[in-house]
DRENPAZA-648645 format. One line per 3 residues: number of its first residue (from 1); for each residue x, y, z of N, C-alpha, C, O, CB. Coordinates in steps of 0.02 Angstrom, whole numbers, plus 32768, in hexadecimal, padded with zeros to 4 digits. Each point is the difference from the previous one (the first is absolute). Glycine has a CB too. Layout:
// residues N
NUM	X:Y:Z:X:Y:Z:X:Y:Z:X:Y:Z:X:Y:Z ~ ...
//
This chain:
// residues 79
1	371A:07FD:2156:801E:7FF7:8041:7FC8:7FF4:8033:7FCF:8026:8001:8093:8023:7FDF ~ 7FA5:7F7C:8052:7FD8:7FEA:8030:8001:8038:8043:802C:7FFF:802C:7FEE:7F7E:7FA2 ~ 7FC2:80A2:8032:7FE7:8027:8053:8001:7FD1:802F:7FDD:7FCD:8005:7FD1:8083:7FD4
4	807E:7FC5:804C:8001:7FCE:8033:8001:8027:804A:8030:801E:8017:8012:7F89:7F92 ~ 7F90:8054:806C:7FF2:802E:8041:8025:7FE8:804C:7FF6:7FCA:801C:7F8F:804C:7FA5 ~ 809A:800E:8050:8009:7FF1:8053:7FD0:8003:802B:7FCB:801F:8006:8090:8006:7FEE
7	7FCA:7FAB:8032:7FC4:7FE9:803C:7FEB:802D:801E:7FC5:7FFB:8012:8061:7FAC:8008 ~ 7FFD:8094:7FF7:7FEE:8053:802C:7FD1:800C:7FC4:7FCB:8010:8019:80B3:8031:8032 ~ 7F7E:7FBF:7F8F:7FE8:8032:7FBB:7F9E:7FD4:8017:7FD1:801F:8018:80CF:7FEB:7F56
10	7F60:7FB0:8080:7FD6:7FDF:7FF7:7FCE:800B:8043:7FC6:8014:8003:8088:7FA3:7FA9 ~ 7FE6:8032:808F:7FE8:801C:8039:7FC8:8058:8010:7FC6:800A:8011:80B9:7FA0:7FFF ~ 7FA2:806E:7FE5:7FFB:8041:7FE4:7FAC:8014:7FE3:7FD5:8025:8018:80BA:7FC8:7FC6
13	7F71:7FE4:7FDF:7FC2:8008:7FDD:7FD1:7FDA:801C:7FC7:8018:7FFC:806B:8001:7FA4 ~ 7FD2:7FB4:8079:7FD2:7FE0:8025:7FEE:801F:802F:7FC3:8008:7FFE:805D:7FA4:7FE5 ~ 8001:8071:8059:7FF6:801A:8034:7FB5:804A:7FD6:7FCC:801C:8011:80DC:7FB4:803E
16	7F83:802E:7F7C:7FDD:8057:7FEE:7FC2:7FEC:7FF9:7FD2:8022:8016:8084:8025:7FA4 ~ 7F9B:7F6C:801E:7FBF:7FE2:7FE0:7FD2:7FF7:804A:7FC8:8016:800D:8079:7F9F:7F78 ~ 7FE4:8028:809F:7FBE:7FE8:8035:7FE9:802B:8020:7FC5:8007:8012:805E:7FA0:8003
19	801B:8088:7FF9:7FC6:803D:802B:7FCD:8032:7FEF:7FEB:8033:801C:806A:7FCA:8015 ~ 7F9C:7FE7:7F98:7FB8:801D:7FC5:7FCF:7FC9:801C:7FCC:8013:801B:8074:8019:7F5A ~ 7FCB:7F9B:8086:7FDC:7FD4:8010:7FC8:7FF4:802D:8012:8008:803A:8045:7FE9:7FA1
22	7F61:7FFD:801F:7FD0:8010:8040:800B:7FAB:801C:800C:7FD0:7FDC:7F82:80A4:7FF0 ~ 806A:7F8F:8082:7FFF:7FD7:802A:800D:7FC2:7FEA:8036:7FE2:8003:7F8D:8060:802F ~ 7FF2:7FA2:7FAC:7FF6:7FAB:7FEB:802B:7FFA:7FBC:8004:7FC7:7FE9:7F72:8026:8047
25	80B0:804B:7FA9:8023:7FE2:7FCC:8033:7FF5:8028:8007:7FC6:8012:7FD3:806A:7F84 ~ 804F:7FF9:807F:8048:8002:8045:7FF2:7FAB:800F:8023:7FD8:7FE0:7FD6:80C5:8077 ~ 7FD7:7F4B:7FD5:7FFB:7FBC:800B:7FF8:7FDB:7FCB:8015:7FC8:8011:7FC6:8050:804A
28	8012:7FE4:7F6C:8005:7FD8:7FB8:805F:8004:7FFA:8028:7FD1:8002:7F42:8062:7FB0 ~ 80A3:8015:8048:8054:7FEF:800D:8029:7FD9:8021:802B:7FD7:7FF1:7FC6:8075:8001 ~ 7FEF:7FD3:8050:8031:7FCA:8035:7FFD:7FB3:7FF2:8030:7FDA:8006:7FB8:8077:805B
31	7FEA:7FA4:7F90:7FE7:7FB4:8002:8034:7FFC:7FA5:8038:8011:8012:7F18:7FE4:804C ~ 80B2:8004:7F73:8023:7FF5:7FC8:8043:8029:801F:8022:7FFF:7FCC:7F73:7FF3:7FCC ~ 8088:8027:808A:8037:8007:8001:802F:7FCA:802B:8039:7FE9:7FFB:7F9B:8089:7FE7
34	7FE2:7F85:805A:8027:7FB6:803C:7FFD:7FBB:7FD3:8026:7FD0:8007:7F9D:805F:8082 ~ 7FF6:7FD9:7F35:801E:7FAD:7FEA:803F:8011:7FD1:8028:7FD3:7FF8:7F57:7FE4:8001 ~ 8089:807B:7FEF:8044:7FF9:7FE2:804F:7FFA:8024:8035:7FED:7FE8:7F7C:8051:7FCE
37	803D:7FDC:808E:8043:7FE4:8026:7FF4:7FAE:8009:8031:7FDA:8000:7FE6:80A1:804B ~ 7F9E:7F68:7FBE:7FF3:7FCE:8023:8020:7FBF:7FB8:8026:7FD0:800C:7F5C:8075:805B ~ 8062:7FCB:7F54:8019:7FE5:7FCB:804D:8000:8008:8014:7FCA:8018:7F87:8059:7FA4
40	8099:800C:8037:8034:7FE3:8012:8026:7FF1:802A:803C:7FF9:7FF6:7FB2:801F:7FCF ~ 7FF3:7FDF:8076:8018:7FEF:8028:7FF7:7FA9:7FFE:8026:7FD4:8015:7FCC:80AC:801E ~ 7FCB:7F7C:7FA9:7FFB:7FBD:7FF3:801E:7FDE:7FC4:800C:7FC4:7FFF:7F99:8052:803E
43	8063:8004:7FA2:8039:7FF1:7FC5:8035:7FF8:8002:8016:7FD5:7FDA:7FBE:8055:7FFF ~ 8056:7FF7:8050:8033:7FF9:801F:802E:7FCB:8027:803B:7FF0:7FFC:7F8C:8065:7FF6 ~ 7FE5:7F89:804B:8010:7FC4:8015:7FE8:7FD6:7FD0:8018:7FC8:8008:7FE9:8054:8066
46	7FD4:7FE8:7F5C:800A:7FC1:7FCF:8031:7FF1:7FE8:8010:7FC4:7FFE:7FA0:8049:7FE9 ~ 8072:801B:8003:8042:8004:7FEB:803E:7FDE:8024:802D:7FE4:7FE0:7F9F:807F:7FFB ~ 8035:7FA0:8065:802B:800E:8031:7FF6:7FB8:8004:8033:7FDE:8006:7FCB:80A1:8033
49	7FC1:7F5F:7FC3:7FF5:7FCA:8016:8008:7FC0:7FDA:7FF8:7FC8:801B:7FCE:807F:801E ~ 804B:7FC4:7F80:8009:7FFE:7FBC:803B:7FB9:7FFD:8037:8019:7FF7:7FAB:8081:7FEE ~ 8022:7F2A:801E:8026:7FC5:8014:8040:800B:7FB8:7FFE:7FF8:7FC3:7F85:7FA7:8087
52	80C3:8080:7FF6:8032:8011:7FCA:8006:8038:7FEC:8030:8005:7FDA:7FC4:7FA7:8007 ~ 7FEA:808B:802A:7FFD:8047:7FD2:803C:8021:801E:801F:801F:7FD5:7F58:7FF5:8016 ~ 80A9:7FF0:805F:8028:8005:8013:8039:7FF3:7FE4:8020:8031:7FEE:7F9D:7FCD:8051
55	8058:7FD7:7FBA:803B:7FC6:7FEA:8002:801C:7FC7:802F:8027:7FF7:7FC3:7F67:803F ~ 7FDD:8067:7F95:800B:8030:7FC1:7FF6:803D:8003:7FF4:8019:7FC9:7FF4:7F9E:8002 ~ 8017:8071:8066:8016:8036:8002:804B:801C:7FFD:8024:8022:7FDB:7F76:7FCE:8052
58	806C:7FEC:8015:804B:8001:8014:803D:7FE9:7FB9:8038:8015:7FF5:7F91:7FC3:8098 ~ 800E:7FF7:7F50:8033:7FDE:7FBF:8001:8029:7FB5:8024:7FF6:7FCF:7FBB:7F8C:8068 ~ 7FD5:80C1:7FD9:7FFD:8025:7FBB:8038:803D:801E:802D:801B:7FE1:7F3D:7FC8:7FE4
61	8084:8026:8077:8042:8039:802A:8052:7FE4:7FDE:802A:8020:7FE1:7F87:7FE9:80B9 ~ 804F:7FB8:7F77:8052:7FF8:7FEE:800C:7FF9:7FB7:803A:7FFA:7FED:7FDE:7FC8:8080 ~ 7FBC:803E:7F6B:7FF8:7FF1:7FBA:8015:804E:7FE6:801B:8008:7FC9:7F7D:7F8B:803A
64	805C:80A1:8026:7FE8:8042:7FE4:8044:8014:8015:8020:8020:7FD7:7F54:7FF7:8032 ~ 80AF:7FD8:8043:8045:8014:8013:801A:7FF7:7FBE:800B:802F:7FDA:8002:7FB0:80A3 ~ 8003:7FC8:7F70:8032:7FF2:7FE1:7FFA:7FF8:7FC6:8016:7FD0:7FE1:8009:800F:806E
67	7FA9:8073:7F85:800C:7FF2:7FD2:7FD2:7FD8:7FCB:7FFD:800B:7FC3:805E:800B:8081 ~ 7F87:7FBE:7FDB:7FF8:7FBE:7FD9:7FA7:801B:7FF1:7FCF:7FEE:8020:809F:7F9B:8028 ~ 7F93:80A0:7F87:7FA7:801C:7FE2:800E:7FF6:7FBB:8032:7FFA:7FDC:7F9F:8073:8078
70	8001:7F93:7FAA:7FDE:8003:7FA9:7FE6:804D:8006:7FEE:801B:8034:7FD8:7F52:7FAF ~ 803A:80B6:7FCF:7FF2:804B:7FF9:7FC8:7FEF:7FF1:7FEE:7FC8:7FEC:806F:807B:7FF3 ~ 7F82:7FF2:802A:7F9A:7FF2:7FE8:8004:8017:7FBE:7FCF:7FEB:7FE0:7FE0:8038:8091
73	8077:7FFF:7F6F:7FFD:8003:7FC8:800A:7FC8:7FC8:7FF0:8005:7FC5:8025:805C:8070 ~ 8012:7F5A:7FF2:8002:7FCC:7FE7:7FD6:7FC6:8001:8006:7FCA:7FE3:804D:8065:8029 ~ 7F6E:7FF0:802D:7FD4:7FB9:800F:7FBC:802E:7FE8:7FD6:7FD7:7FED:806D:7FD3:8091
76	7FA1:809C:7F7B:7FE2:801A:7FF0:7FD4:7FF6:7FBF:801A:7FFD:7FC9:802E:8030:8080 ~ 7F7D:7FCD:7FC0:7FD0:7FF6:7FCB:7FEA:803A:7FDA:7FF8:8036:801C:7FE7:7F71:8023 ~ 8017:8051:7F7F:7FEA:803C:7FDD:7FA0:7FE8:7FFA:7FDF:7FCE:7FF3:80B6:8054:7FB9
79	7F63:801F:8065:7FBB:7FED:8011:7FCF:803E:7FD4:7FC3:7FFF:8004:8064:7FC4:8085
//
């Protein structure tokens, strides 16, 4: 079974981790924690920006209303 932590929980241990932390690591943090908002935030608009990703969005949405999927157990590779 996968552990799967809540965000309070995760929050939580991090908070517990950094405040061990001396000064210049705290800033090694901050800095890898702002490019990781800064990464998806930029991923996001690649995405967003993506010619059509919309449209097939909107057309895998009505595919999924009405039904109309294939099971992964039927397109699934044995690997």
């Amino acid at each position: 079974m996968v552990n799967i932590m809540e965000s309070s929980e995760i929050i939580n241990r991090i908070w517990h981790e950094i405040k061990m932390l001396p000064s210049k690591k705290l800033e090694i943090a901050l800095d890898f924690i702002e490019d990781l908002k800064i990464s998806d935030e930029a991923e996001t608009v690649a995405l967003l920006n993506e010619p059509g990703l919309l449209e097939e969005y909107r057309l895998a949405e009505d595919d999924i209303q009405s039904g109309d999927t294939v099971s992964w157990t039927d397109i699934r590779r044995d690997v």
